[in-house]
C-alpha positions in Angstrom: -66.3 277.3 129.2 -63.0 277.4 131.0 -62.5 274.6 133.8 -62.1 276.7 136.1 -65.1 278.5 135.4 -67.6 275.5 136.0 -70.3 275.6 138.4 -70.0 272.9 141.2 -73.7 272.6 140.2 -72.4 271.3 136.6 -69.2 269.3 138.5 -72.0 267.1 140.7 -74.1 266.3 137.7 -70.5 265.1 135.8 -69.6 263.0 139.0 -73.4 261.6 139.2 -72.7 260.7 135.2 -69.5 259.1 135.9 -71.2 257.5 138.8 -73.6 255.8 136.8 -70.7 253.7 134.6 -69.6 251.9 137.8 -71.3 248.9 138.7 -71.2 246.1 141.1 -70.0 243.0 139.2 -72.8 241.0 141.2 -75.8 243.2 140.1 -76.4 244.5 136.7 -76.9 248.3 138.6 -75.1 250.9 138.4 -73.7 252.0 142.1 -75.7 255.3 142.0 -78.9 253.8 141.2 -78.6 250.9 143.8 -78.1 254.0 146.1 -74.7 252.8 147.2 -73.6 257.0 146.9 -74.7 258.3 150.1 -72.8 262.0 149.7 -71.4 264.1 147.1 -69.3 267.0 148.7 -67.6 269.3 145.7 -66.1 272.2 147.2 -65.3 275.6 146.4 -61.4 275.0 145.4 -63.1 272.0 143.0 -62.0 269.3 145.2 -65.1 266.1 145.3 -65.4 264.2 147.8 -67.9 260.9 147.2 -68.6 258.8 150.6 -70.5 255.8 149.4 -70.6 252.4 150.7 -70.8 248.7 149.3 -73.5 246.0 149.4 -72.4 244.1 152.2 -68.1 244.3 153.3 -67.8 241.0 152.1 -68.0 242.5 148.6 -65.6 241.1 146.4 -65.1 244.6 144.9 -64.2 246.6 148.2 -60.8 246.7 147.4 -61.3 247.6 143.8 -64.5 250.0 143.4 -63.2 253.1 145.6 -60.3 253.5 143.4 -62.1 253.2 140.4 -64.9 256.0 141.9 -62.0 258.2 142.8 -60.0 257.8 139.2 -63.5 258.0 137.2 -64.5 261.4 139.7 -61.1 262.6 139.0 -60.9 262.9 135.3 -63.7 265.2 135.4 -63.3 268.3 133.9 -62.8 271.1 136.2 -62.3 268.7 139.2 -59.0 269.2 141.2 -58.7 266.5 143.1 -61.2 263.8 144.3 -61.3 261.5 147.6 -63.9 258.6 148.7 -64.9 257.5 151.8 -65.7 254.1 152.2 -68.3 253.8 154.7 -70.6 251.1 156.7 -73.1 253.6 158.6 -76.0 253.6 158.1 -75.5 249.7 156.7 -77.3 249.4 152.7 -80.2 247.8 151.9 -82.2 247.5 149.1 -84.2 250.2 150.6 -82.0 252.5 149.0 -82.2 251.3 145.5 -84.0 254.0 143.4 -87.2 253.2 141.8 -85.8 252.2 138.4 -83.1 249.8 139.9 -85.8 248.0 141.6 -87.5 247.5 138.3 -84.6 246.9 136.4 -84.0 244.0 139.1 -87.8 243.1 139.1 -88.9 244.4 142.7 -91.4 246.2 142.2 
């Protein structure tokens, strides 16, 4: 299937993929699963737009993690061009983390 031709269903479930092989050097979770994605915007013209935000803005990777989520959500195939948006609203806490991340970190 042509690039061009991809759903943006199929583009969303790449950048969730690519998602998952980007973790916070601090925790051994992937930023998806520690629910650190809080939107996923791919548009008609194939443009992605991830807003996420980090543990806590002291986080040594602030500077570093956006542009690795933007180059990873780039490469896609089919994706023309891809933005984040760092956020701090609504704040993150472990709340957030998905059921498997809690296990994987033992808080269950």
């Amino acid at each position: 299937m042509g690039e061009a031709l991809r759903s943006k269903q199929d583009i969303e479930a790449d950048v969730v993929a690519a998602l998952r092989t980007v973790f916070d050097p601090e925790i051994p979770v992937n930023i998806y699963e520690l629910g650190l994605i809080y939107n996923i915007d791919v548009h008609d013209d194939r443009s992605v737009e991830v807003r996420l935000t980090l543990t806590s803005p002291m986080c040594p990777v602030a500077g570093s993690l956006p542009p690795e989520v933007e180059a990873k959500v780039a490469e896609i195939p089919g994706v023309s061009t891809a933005s984040v948006d760092l956020v701090w609203d609504p704040p993150w806490n472990p709340s957030m983390m998905s059921e498997a991340a809690k296990l994987e970190l033992g808080m269950d």
